[in-house]
N, C-alpha and C positions, 0 to 999 in steps of 0.2 A: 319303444317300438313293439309291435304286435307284429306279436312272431308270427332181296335178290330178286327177283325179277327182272322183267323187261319193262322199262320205264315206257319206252316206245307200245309196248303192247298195253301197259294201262290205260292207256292216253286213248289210243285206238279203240280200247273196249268200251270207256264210257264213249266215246264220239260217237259208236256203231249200234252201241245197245241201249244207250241210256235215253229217258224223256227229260228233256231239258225243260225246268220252270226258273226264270230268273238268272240263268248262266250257270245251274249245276244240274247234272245229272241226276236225273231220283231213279232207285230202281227199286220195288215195292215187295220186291221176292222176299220171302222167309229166310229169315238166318238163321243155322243150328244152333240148337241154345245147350247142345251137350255138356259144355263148360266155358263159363261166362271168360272175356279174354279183354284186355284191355291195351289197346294201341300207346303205345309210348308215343309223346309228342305226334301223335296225330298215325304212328306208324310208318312214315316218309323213308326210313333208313334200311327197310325190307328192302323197297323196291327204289331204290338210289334214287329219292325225291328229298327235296329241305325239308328240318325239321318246323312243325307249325307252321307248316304251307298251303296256301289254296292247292297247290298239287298233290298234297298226301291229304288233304280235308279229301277233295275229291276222289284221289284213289281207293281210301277206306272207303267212302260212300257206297261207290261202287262194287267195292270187293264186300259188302256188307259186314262190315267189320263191328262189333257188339258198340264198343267205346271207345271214341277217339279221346283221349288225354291229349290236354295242350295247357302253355305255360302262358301264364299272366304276369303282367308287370305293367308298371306305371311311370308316365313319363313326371318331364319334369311339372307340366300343366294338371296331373294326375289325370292324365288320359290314359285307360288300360289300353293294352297291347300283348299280342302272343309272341312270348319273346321266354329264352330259359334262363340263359348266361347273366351275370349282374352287369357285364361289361360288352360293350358292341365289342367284336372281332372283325378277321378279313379273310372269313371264312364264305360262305354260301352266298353272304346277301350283295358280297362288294363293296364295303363302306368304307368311303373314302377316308384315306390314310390319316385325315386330321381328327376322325371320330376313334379309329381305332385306340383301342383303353380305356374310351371313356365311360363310365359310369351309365348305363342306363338312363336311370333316375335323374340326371343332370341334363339329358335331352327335350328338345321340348316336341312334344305332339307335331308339330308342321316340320321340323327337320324328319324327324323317325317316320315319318309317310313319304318322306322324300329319298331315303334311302333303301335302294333297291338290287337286286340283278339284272342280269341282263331283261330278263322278262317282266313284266309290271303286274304280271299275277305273281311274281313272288315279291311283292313291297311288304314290309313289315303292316302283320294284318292291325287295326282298329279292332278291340273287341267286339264292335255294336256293330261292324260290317259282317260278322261272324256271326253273331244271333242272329241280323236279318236272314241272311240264310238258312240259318237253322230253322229255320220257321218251317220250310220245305228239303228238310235232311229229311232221310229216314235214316238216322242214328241218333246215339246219346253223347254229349259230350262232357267229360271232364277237366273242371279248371280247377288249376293246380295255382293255387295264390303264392305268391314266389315275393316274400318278405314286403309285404306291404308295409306304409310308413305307421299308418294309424286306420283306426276304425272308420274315417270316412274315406280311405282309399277299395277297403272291403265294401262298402256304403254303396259306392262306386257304381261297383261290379254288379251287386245285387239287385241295386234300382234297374241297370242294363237287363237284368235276366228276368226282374218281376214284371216290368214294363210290357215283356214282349208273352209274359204268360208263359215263360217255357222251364216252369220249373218242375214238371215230368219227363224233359230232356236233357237238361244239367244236372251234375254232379259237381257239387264243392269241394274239393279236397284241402285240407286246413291243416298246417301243425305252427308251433302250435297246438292243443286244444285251445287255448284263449281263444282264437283265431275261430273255432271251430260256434264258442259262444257266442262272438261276435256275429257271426252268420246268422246263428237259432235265432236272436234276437230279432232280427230284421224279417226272417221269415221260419212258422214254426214246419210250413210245409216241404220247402227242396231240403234233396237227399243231401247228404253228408256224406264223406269218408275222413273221417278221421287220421291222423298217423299217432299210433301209439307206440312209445318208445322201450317202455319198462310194463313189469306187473301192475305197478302202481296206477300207471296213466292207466290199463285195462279195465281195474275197478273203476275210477272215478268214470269211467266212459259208460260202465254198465248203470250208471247213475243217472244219465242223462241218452238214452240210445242215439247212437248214431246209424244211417243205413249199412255201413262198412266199417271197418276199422283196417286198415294196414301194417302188418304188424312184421316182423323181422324172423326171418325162417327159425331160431334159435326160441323166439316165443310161440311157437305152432305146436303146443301139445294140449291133448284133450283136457288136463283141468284149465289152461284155457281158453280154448275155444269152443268146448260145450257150455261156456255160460253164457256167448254171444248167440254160439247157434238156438239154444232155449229163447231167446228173446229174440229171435228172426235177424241178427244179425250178420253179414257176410263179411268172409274174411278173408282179405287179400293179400297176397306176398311178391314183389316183385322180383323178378330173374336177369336183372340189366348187370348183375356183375361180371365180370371179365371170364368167358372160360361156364358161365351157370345158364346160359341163355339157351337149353337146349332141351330136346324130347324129354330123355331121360328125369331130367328136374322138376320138369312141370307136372309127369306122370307122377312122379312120388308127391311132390306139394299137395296134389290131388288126392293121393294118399293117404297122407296125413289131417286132410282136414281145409285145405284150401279150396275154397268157392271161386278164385278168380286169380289170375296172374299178373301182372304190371309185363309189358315185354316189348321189343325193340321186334321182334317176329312174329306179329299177330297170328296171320296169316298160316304160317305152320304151325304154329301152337294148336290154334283149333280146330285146323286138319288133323294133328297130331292126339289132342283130345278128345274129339268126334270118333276118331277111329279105335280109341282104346276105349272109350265109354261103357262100363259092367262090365269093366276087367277087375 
């Protein structure tokens, strides 16, 4: 195998301010680039929306949020889908109690579109329903390949993104590095981030540049991350632990040498980062 808000008020703002092309809202305004900020699962869990939802795709859109991160997986047809858990739950989507436990990957493509909430904008998304819209996002988005079986599930994914030409809007995130080769191969141009786990994985990464690397707040010190930064690499650390998700954290990560944060708080973060900016 190869490895807080007002819900109500988001909803209202794209309806009231947004230009709708295609059934999403575009808004084309500038967003502060003070410090790059990275939407966990799309950023939905801010403002009490599902995770990898049209409702939190569109919320970031709106709130111009830098990168929505969202999770990939493959059914049993190997149809991708934005999806995190290995296993359907009976959590946000409603899934009927006979799926509950079940394996993901054991589903087929025509059941997992037919499983939904109450609303039918939150069905478990198709990947390729999600790039056609990207076409007209103004964001980037990050997929996070979530233990595919083999190289043509990755294959997949990539013909979906080559196809539509949007590989100045996705980000692959891979670990894996295998995973991360298997990508390169298929295309030398979309960006990468990496997860690097140890020193070791670091060097072989400077080997081969990836646009990011992700790396774990205990390996964020300057011998090494001045030898990513010299070779135009960015480094990101995520803050989803229990209790780390806050101001304070993200100001020092910054501190220290982080270009970007992985966060369940987009939205504060780079309120929070914007306003400490040349401190």
């Amino acid at each position: 195998m190869v490895r807080g808000g007002s819900v109500l008020a988001s909803v209202v703002a794209v309806v009231v301010t947004g230009c709708f092309i295609n059934g999403l809202a575009v808004d084309d305004g500038a967003r502060p680039r003070c410090s790059e900020v990275i939407a966990h699962r799309a950023g939905g869990q801010e403002v009490g929306l599902v995770d990898n939802s049209w409702s939190a795709i569109y919320a970031g859109q709106h709130d111009r949020l830098d990168i929505l991160e969202v999770d990939v997986r493959w059914s049993a047809d190997g149809r991708p889908f934005l999806f995190h858990d290995r296993r359907l739950t009976s959590g946000s989507w409603e899934v009927p109690p006979v799926f509950v436990g079940v394996e993901f990957s054991s589903v087929s493509s025509d059941m997992l579109e037919r499983i939904c909430s109450a609303s039918r904008e939150e069905c478990l998304l198709p990947l390729e329903s999600v790039l056609d819209r990207l076409l007209n996002f103004n964001v980037e988005l990050q997929l996070d390949l979530k233990d595919p079986r083999d190289v043509v599930e990755i294959g997949r994914v990539m013909s979906e993104v080559l196809g539509r030409s949007l590989t100045r809007r996705v980000i692959i995130f891979c670990d894996p590095i295998s995973e991360c080769e298997a990508v390169r191969e298929l295309s030398k141009s979309i960006r990468i981030m990496a997860r690097a786990h140890t020193e070791n994985d670091l060097d072989k990464l400077l080997l081969d540049i990836p646009w990011a690397v992700q790396i774990d707040e205990e390996l964020l010190t300057p011998p090494n991350v001045e030898p990513l930064r010299a070779r135009g690499v960015r480094v990101m650390v995520k803050t989803l632990d229990a209790g780390g998700d806050t101001p304070q954290r993200w100001i020092e990560l910054r501190r220290r040498g982080a270009d970007m944060v992985l966060t369940d708080r987009p939205r504060a973060a780079r309120e929070t980062l914007c306003a400490t900016s040349g401190r």
